[in-house]
N, C-alpha and C positions, 0 to 999 in steps of 0.2 A: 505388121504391127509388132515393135519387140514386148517381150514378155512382160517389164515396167511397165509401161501402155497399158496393157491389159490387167495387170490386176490394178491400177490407180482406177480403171474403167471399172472395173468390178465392186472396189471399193466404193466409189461415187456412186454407182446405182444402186447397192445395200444403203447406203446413206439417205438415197432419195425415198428409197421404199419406206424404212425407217420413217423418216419424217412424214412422209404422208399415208402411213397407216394409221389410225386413229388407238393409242393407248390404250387397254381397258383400265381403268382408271379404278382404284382402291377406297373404298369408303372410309370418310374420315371420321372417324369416332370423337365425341366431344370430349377433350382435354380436362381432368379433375382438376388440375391446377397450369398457373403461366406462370412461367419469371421473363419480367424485364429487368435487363442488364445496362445501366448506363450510369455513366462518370461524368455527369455536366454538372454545371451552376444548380443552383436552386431555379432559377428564372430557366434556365431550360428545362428543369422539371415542371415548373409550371406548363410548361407550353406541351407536355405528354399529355392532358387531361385529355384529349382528344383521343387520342390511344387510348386511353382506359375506357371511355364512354364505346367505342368501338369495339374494344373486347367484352367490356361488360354486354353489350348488345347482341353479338357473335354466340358467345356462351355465360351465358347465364349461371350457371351451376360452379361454373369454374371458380376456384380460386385464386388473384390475381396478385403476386407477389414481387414487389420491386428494391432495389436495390439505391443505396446513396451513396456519394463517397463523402 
């Protein structure tokens, strides 16, 4: 097996390991505040309520600041 061979092998199986060792995973502290960022219509802001109801219900405390053009 030439040398290429072997380390694309090497690499591939760091990769495999990778993916299936399980991350310890980082606690996510609740956000003091959000911004949403977007440049539509008003009628596409309309249709964000859903977004907001969903953040509001995520975090509660938070406060929720958005943007218009």
């Amino acid at each position: 097996m030439s040398t290429r061979a072997r380390n694309r092998m090497k690499s591939l199986g760091r990769a495999a390991l990778t993916a299936l060792s399980p991350a310890p995973r980082a606690r996510w502290h609740s956000p003091r505040s959000i911004l949403v960022l977007h440049e539509l219509l008003l009628g596409d802001t309309l249709m964000l309520a859903a977004l907001f109801a969903r953040l509001r219900a995520l975090y509660p405390p938070a406060t929720i600041f958005t943007t218009v053009k």
